[in-house]
VONU-636615 format. One line per 5 residues: number of its first residue (from 1); their letters; for each residue x, y, z of C-alpha. Coordinates in steps of 0.5 Angstrom, whole numbers, plus 500, padded with zeros to 3 digits. Example, Ala and Ser with C-alpha at 12.3 -4.5 7.8 and 13.67 -1.06 7.14 Angstrom:
BEGIN
1) AS) 525:491:516 | 527:498:514
END
This chain:
BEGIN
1) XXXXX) 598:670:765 | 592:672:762 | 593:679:758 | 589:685:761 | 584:690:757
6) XXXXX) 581:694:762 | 583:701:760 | 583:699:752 | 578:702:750 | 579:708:754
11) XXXXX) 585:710:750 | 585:714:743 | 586:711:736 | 587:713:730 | 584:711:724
16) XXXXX) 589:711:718 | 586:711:712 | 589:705:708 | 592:706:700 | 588:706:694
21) XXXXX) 595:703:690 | 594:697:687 | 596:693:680 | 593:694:674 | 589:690:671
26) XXXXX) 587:689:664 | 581:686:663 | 581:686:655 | 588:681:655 | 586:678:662
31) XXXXX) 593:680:665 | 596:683:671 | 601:688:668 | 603:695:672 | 600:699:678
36) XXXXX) 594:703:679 | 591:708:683 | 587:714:685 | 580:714:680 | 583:708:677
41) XXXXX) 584:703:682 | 577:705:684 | 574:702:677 | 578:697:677 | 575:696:685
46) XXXXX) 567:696:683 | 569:691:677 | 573:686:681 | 567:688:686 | 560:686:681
51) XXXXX) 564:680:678 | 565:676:684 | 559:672:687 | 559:673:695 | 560:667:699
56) XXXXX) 563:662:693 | 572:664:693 | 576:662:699 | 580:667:698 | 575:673:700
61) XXXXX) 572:676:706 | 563:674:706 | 564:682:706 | 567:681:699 | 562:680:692
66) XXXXX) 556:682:691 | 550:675:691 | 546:674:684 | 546:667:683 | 539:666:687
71) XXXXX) 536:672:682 | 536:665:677 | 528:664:675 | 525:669:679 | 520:674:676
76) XXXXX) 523:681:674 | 519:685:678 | 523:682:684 | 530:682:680 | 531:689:678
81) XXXXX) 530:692:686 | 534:687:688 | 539:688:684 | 539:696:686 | 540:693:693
86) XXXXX) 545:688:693 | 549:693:688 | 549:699:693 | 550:693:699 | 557:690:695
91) XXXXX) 560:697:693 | 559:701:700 | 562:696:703 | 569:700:700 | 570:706:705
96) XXXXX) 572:710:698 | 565:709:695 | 560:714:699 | 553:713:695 | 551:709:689
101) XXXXX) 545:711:685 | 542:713:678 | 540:706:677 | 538:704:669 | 534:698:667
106) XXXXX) 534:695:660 | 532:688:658 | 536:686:651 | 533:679:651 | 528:675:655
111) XXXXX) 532:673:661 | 536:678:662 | 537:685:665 | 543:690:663 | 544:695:670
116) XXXXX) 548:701:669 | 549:706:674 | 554:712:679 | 558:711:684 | 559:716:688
121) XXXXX) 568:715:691 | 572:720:694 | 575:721:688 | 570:723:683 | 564:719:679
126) XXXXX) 564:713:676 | 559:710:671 | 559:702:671 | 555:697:669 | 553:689:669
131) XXXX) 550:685:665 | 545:679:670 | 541:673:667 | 536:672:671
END
């Protein structure tokens, strides 16, 4: 017997909005230790977020990352509005963050950009940065 669908969509959902609680890492000793929440847990989101390069871990969704390796030898003039696109575009995937912006641009070295910038979630602002070799 083939399961029916007709009348599915015309019934209500509800959308349960999903939990922020996660574990807690500590990224200056590399351990996983205790449990995080809340502004934390989303921090902790954006990081894991920015360093990680979409479409490479098995483990991830292709929604998952932000892609950066294509950026190797391209000029800056290309590389900085690209950064601020696929930043906005990896981070507005998570349903806490509503809007990032105050994109800054620095230039250490040749062959590299340091981006800092805000985002926006539903439990405050908060100010996050990557270093990218172009």
């Amino acid at each position: 017997m083939i399961p029916s669908t007709v009348g599915f969509l015309d019934k209500d959902f509800e959308i349960e909005e999903q939990p922020s609680f996660t574990y807690k890492m500590q990224t200056d000793t590399n351990l996983v230790r205790g449990y995080t929440d809340g502004l934390e847990a989303v921090k902790q989101a954006i990081f894991k977020i920015i360093m990680t390069e979409r479409y490479q871990y098995i483990m991830y969704s292709w929604n998952y990352g932000i892609e950066l390796l294509d950026l190797f030898g391209e000029p800056v003039t290309y590389v900085c509005p690209e950064l601020k696109r696929r930043i906005s575009e990896a981070l507005l995937w998570d349903d806490r963050i509503w809007s990032v912006d105050n994109f800054e641009f620095d230039f250490p070295q040749k062959g590299v950009v340091h981006v800092a910038f805000i985002a926006h979630t539903v439990f405050g602002d908060v100010q996050a940065e990557r270093e990218v070799n172009f």
